[in-house]
C-alpha positions as a LaTeX table, in Angstrom:
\begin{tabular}{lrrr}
\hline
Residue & $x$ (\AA) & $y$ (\AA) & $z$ (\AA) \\
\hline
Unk1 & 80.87 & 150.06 & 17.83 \\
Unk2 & 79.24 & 151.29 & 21.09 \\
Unk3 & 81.44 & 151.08 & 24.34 \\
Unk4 & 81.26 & 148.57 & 26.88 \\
Unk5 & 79.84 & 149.48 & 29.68 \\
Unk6 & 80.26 & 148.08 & 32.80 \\
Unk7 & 78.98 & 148.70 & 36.43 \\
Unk8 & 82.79 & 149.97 & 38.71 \\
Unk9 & 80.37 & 150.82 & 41.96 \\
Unk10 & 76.84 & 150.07 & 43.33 \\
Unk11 & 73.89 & 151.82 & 42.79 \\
Unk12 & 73.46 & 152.52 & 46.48 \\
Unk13 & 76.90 & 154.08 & 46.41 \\
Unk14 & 77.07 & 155.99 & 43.49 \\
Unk15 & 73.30 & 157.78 & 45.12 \\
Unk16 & 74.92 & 158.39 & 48.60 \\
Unk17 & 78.07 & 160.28 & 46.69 \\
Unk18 & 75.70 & 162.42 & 44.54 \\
Unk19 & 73.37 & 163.21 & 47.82 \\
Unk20 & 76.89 & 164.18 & 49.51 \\
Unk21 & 77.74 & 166.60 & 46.34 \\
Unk22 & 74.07 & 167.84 & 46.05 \\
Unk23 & 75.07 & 169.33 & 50.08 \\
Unk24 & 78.00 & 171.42 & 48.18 \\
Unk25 & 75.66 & 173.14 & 46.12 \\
Unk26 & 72.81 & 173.39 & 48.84 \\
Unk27 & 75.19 & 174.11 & 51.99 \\
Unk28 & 78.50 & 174.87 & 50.69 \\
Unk29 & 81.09 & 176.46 & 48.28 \\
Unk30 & 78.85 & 175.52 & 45.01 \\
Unk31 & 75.76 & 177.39 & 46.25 \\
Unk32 & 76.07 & 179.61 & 44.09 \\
Unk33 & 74.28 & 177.56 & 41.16 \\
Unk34 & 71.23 & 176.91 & 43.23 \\
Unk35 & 69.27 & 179.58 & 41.27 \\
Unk36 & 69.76 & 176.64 & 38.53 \\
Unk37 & 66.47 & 175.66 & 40.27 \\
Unk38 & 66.67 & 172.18 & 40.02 \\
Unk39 & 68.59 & 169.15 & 41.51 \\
Unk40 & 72.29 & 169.17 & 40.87 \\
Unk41 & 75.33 & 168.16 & 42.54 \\
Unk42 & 78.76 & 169.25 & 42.27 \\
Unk43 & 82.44 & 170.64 & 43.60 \\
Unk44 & 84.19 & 173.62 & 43.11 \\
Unk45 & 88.05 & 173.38 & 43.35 \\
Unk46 & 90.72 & 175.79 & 43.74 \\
Unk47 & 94.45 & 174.58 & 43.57 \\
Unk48 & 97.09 & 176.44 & 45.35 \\
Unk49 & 98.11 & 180.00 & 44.60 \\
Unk50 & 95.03 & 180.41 & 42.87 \\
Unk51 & 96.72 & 178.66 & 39.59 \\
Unk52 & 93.39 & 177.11 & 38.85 \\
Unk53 & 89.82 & 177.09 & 39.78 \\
Unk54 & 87.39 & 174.75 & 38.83 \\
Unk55 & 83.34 & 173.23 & 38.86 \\
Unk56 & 82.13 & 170.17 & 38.17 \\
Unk57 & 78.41 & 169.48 & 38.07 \\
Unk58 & 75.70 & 167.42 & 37.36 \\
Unk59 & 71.79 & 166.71 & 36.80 \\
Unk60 & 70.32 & 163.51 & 36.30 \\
Unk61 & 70.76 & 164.20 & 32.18 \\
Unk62 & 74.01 & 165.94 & 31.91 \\
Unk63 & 77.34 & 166.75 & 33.58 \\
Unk64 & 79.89 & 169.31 & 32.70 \\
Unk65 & 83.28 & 170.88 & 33.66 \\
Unk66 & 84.26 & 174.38 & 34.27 \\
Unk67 & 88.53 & 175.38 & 34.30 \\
Unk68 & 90.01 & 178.76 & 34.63 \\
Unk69 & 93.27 & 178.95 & 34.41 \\
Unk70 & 96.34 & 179.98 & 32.50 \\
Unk71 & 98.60 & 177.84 & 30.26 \\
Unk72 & 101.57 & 179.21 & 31.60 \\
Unk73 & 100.85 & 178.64 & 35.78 \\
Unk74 & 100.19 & 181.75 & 37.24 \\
Unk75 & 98.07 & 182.89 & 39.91 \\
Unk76 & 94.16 & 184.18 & 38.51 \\
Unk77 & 94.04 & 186.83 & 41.65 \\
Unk78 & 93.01 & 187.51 & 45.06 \\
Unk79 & 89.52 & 185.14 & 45.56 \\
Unk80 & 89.30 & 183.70 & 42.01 \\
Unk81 & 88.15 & 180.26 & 43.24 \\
Unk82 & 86.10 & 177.60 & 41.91 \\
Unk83 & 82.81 & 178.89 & 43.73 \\
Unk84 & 83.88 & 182.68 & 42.52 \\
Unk85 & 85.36 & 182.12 & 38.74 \\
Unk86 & 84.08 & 178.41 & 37.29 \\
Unk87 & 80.90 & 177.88 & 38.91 \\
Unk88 & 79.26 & 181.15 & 37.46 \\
Unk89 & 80.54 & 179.91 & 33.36 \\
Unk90 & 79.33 & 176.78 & 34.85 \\
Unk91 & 75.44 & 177.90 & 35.58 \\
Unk92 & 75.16 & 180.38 & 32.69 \\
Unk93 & 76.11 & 177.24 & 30.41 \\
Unk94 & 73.68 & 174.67 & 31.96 \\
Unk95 & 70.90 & 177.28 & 32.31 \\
Unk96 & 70.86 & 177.22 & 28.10 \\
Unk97 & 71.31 & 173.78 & 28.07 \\
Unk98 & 68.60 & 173.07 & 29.94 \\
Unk99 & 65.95 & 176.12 & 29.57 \\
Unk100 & 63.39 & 174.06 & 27.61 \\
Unk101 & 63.70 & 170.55 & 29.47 \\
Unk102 & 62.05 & 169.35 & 32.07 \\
Unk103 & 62.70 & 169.14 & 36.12 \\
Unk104 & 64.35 & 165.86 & 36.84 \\
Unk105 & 65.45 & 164.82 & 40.38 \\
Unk106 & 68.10 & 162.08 & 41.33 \\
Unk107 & 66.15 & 158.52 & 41.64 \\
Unk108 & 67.02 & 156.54 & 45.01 \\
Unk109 & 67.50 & 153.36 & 44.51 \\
Unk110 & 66.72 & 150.14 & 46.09 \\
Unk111 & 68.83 & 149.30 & 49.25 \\
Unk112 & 69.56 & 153.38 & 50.47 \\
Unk113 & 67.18 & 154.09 & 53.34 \\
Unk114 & 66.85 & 157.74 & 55.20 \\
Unk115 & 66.83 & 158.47 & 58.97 \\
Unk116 & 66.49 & 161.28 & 61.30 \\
Unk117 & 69.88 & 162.04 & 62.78 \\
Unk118 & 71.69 & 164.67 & 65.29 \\
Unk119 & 73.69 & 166.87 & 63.35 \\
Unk120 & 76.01 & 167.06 & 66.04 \\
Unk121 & 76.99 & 163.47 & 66.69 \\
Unk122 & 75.82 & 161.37 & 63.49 \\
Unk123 & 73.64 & 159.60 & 65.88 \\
Unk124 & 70.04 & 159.20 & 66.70 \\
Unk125 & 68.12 & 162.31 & 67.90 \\
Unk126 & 66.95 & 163.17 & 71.44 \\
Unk127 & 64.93 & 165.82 & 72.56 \\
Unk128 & 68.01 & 167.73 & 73.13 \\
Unk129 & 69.35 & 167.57 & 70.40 \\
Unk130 & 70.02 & 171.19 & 68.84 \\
Unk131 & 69.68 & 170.45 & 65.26 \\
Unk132 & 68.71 & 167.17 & 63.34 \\
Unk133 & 69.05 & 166.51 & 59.47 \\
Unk134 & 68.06 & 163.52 & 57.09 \\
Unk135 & 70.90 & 161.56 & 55.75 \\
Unk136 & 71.10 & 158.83 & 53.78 \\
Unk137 & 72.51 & 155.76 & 54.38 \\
Unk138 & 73.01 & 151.87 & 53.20 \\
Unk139 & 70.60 & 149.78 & 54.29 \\
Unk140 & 71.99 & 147.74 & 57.44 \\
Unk141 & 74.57 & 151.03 & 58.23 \\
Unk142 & 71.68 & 153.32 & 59.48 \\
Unk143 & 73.31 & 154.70 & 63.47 \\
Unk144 & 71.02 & 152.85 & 65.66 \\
Unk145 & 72.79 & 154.64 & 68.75 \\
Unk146 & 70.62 & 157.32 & 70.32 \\
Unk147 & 72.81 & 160.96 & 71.13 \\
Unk148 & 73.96 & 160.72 & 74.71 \\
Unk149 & 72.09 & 163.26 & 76.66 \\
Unk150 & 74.15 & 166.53 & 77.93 \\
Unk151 & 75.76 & 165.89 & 81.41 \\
Unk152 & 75.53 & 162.37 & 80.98 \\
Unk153 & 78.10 & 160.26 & 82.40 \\
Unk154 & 79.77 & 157.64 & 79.70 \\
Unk155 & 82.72 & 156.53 & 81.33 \\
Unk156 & 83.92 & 155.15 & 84.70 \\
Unk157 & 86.81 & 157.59 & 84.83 \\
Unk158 & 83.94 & 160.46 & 84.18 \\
Unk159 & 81.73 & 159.28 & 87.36 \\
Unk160 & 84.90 & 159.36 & 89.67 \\
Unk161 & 85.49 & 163.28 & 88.91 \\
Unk162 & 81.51 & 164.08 & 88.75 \\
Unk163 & 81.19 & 167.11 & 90.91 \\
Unk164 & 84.45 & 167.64 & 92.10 \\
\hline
\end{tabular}
């Protein structure tokens, strides 16, 4: 008898978590398995003391799990994170697994929408703004706030001490 399946979070959501994970692996500790060459999202852990290190990943077809560790808690050593120790038994796995089959990329579904935004203040770019990203968003939660522009005066209690 096949499980039941049933739907815990929406689309929209489930999307927006994956585009956050697919920044580990493009931006952060999990960049490691970029040369994977394809889309995947994932987290590396470490817990304290270096007891255990861990990497969790995903494509659109599969998703595995990486531990290191010892039964018996004790540290691995000096820098044997989740980036450094799992991730690597991680991508040499999914590079056999998926050698012969093809590129797939995470589908967006309806109701997440993309905008232009200041990576500085989440909100809506200005020319001044140093450096802008795409993020994704719910519809309807999109900022809709432009970036205040540098030097700009916000609050009353800002005016009264302008060029003192």
């Amino acid at each position: 008898m096949l499980p039941k399946r049933e739907r815990v979070i929406e689309k929209s959501t489930a999307y927006i978590m994956t585009n956050l994970l697919e920044g580990v692996v493009k931006y952060g500790t999990g960049r490691r398995v970029k040369s994977l060459n394809r889309p995947v999202a994932g987290k590396t852990g470490t817990t304290n003391n270096l007891y255990d290190a861990w990497f969790v990943g995903y494509t659109p077809r599969y998703i595995t799990g990486t531990w290191v560790g010892y039964d018996q808690e004790r540290s691995l050593g000096k820098g044997e994170t989740g980036a450094r120790a799992a991730s690597p038994i991680w991508l040499g796995f999914m590079k056999k697994i998926l050698e012969d089959k093809p590129i797939r990329v995470f589908q967006v579904p309806e109701g997440v929408v993309f905008s232009k935004i200041d990576a500085e203040t989440g909100k809506l770019p200005i020319p001044e703004s140093k450096k802008t990203i795409f993020e994704c968003f719910k519809e309807g939660t999109a900022p809709t706030e432009y970036t205040k522009k540098p030097d700009s005066i916000t609050e009353a209690e800002q005016f009264f001490k302008y060029d003192m």
